[in-house]
C-alpha angles and dihedrals in degrees: 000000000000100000097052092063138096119276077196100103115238127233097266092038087055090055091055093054096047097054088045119116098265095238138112097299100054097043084062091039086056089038100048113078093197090056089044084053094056100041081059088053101052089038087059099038100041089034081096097047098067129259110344106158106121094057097055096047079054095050091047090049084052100054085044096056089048091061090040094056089043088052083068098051095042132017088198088074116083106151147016089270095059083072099081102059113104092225083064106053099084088061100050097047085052081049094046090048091047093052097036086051086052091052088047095057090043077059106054 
């Protein structure tokens, strides 16, 4: 399970942050202990399926730019856990609309 484990990055997660573009995201990604959990967990459960690092650099940034985005809707969001309170849902659909509308126009 995700919450049992350890907010402490891991060796090889520590390698991933370390090689990550120094900005906003991965300041967040560093700051957010629910972020730094599931990059453990990917780190232990793709560590036997070769080099993956890239995409879970690119997984944790994810996550990073979501919160960010939610930041702008709502100042009561801080972090990845404050998700999951009901009060809150309303602000990161309007995030996750926002940053899958700017995909869609990268794309275009």
């Amino acid at each position: 399970m995700l919450i049992y484990s350890s907010s402490t990055p891991s060796n090889d997660l520590k390698r991933i942050l370390g090689k990550m573009l120094i900005d906003d995201v991965s300041q967040v990604v560093k700051g957010d202990d629910l972020i730094l959990k599931f990059g453990n967990k990917l780190c232990a459960r793709l560590r036997k399926n070769g080099d993956q690092q890239h995409y879970i650099s690119s997984k944790l940034r994810e996550l990073a730019r979501l919160v960010l985005e939610t930041r702008r809707c709502c100042d009561s969001v801080s972090s990845l856990t404050d998700f999951v309170s009901p009060k809150n849902f309303d602000f990161v659909i309007e995030a996750v609309t926002e940053l899958s509308d700017g995909m869609k126009t990268m794309e275009q």
